[in-house]
C-alpha positions in Angstrom: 7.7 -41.0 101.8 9.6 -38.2 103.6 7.7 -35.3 104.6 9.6 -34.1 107.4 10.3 -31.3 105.6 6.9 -30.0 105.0 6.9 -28.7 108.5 9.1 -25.4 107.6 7.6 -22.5 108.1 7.5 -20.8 104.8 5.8 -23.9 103.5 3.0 -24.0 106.2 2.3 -20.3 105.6 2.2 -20.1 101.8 0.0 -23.4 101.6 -2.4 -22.7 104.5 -4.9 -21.0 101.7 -5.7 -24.5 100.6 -6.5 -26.0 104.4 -7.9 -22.7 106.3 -11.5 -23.5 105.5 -11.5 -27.2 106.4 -14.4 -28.0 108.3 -13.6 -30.7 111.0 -15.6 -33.7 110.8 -14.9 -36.3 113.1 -16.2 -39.7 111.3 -14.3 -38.8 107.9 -10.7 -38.5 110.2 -11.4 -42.0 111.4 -12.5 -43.4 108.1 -9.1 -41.5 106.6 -7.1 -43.0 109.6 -8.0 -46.5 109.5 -6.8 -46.7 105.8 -3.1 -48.1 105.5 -0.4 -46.2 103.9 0.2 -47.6 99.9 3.3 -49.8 99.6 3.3 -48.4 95.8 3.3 -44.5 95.0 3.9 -43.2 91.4 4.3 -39.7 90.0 2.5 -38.6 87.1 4.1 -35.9 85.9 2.1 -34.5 82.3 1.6 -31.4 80.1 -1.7 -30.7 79.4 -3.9 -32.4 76.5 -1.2 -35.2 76.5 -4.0 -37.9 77.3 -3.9 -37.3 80.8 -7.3 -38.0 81.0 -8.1 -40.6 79.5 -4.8 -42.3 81.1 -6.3 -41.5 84.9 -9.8 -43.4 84.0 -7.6 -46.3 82.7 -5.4 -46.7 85.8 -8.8 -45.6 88.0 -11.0 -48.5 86.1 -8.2 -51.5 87.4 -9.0 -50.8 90.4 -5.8 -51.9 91.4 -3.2 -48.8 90.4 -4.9 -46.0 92.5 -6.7 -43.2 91.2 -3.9 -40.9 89.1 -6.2 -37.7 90.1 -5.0 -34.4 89.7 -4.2 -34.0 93.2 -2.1 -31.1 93.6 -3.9 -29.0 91.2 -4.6 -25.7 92.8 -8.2 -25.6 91.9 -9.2 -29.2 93.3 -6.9 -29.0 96.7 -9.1 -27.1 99.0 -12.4 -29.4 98.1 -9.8 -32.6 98.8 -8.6 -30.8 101.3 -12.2 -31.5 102.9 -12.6 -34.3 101.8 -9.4 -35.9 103.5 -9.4 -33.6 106.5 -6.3 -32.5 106.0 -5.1 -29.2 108.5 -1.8 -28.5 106.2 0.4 -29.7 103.5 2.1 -32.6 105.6 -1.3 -34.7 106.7 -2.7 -33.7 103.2 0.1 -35.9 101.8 -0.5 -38.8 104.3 -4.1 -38.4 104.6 -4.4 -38.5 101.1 -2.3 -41.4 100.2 -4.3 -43.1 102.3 -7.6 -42.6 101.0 -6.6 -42.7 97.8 -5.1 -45.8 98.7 -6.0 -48.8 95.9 -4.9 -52.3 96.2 -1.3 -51.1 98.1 -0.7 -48.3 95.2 -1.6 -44.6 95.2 -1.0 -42.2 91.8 -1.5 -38.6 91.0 -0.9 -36.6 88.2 1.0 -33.5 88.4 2.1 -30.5 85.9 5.1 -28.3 86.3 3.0 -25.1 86.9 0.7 -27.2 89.5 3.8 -28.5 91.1 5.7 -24.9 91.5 2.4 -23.0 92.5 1.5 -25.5 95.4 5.2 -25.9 96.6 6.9 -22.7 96.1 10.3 -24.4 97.7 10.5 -27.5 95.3 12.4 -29.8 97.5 9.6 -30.2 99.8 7.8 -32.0 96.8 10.5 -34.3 95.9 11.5 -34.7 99.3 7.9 -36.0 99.9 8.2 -38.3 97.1 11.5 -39.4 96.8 10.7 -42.9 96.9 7.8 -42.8 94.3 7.7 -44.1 90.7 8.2 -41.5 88.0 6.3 -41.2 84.6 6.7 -38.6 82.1 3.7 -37.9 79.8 4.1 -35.6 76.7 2.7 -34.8 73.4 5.4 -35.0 70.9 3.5 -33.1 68.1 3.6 -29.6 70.2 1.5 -27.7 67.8 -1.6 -30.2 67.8 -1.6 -30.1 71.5 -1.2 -25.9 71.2 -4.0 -25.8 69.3 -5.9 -28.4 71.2 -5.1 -26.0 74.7 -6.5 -22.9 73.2 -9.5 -24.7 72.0 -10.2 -25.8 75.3 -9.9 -22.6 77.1 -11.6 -20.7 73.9 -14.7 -22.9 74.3 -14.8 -24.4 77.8 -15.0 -28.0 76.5 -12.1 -30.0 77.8 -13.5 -33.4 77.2 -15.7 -35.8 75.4 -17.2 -36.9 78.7 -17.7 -33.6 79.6 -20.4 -32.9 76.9 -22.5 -34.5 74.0 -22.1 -34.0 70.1 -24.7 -31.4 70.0 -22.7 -29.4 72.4 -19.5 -29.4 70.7 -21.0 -29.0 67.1 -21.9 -25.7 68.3 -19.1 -24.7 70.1 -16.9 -25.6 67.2 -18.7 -22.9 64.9 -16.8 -20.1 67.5 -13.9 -21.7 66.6 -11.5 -19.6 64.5 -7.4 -19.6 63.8 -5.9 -17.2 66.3 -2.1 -17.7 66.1 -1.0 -15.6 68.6 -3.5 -17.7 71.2 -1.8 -21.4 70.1 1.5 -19.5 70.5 0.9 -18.8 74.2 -0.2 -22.1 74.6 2.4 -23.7 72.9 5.5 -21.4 75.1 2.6 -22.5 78.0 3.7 -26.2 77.0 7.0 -25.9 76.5 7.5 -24.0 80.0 6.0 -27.2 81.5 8.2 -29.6 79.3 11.2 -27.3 80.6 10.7 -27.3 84.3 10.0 -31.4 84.4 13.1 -32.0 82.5 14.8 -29.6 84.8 13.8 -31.3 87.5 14.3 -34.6 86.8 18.3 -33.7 86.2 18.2 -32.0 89.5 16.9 -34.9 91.5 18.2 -37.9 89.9 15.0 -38.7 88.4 14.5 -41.2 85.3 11.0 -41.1 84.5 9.3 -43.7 82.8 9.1 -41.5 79.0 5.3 -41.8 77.3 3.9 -39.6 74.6 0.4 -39.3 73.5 1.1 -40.6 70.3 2.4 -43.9 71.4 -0.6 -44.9 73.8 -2.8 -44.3 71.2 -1.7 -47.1 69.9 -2.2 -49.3 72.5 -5.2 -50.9 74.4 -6.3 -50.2 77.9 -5.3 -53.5 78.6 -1.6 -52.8 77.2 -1.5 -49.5 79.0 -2.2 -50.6 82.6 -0.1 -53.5 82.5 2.6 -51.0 81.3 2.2 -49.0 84.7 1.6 -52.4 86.7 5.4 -53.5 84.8 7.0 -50.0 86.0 5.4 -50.2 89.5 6.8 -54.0 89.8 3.6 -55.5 90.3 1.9 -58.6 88.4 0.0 -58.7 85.7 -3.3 -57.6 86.1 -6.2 -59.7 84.7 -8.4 -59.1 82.3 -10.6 -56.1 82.8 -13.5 -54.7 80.6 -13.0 -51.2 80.2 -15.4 -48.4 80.0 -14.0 -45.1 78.4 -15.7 -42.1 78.0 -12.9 -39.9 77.0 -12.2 -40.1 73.3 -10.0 -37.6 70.5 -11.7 -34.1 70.9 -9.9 -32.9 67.8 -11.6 -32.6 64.2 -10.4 -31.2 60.8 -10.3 -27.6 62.3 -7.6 -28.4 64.5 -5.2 -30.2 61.8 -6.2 -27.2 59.6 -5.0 -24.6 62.3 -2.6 -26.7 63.3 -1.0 -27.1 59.5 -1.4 -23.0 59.4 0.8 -22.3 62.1 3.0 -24.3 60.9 3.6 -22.0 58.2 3.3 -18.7 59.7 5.7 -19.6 62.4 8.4 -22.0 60.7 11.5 -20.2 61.8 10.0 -19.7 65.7 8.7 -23.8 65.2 12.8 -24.6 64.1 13.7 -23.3 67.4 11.0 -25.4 69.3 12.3 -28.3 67.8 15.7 -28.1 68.0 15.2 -27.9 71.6 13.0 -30.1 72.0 15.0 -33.3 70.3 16.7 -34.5 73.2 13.8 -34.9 74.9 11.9 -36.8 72.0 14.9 -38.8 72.1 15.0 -39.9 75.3 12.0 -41.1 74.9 12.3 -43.0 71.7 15.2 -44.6 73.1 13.2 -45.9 76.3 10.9 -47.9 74.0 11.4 -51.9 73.7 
């Protein structure tokens, strides 16, 4: 990793909001500094209610492929911040790949908006991670995952393991179709799709191309030694998995999801036309 660049002044100044609480504590910088440095990093980069989830508690449960958190979302940097004692943007990075250090490898999962609100000048962030291992996580039916967004900022319930049955049978009562709300999440998406594939022209960047849909169909088992494949590591050996995060979606979404369809054909045409090279891309990266 190259983080020279980190040191710029802009940088420091527009990122100090996440470090100028940091409480110093003394034992916790020499816990973080007697951790080596990974000799694996990977990039995650997603759209939301791709399966994000439930692919970071797959990498996390190996034990061996770091923790794929979201560390550079804007709402969890200040509290890791903390806990990594990190003073600015430059030992964040380092202090942070360290304790997040698993078996040699460190992961995190990043969005477009997360990456462009955190690193106003862009190069800084693939600067940082030049040398890192790139996957590309999408939803390639955009208007399930819409409606899937706005459910989960309508109701507050992002995740199975976030709440029990009883909990979301309620919840899904408040439910109702609101177009105009899976249409902003859906342009919300796509803005996300837009500035990852923008990036990765700019920087030379050939991500390893997933969808949703396709790691559905395979097993936790299949998934991590996909990653483990990518990152040129061995095969890992047999591990019992314990998921919590399951499909969230129920016959209200496909219903909602089926509606739009129809009341927006002409602005969903658009969508997909541009759109196609993307899904092909990534149908041509599969075996």
């Amino acid at each position: 990793m190259s983080i020279s660049t980190l040191n710029s002044p802009d940088t420091k100044n527009t990122a100090s909001v996440y470090f100028d609480n940091v409480s110093h504590n003394q034992t916790r910088v020499d816990q973080v500094a007697l951790r080596p440095l990974p000799d694996h990093t990977y990039v995650i980069y997603f759209t939301p209610r791709s399966g994000s989830s439930r692919l970071t508690e797959i990498l996390s449960q190996t034990q061996k492929l770091g923790e794929a958190t979201e560390a550079f979302n804007p709402n969890f940097l200040p509290g890791i911040a903390e806990a990594v004692q990190a003073k600015d943007m430059q030992s964040y990075i380092e202090n942070l790949s360290r304790w997040l250090n698993r078996n040699g490898v460190f992961g995190f999962e990043i969005t477009g908006h997360q990456l462009n609100k955190v690193f106003p000048q862009v190069t800084d962030f693939f600067d940082a991670f030049s040398n890192a291992k790139s996957f590309w996580l999408i939803r390639e039916d955009i208007v399930a995952q819409a409606v899937s967004l706005a459910k989960m900022v309508t109701l507050d319930i992002g995740h199975t393991a976030q709440s029990n049955p009883d909990q979301r049978r309620e919840a899904e009562k408040s439910f109702t179709y609101a177009p105009q709300k899976i249409k902003r999440w859906l342009n919300h998406i796509l803005a996300a799709e837009r500035l990852s594939e923008t990036w990765f022209k700019r920087f030379e960047i050939s991500p390893k191309r997933m969808s949703y849909e396709k790691m559905i169909q395979l097993s936790a088992g299949e998934i991590a030694n996909d990653f483990a494949s990518h990152l040129g590591l061995p095969d890992l050996p047999e591990i019992r998995f314990s998921l919590q995060h399951q499909k969230l979606g129920t016959s209200k979404n496909r219903e909602f999801a089926d509606r739009f369809r129809i009341d927006e054909a002409e602005f969903l045409k658009t969508v997909a036309k541009e759109r196609q090279p993307m899904l092909n891309a990534l149908n041509s990266a599969l075996p």
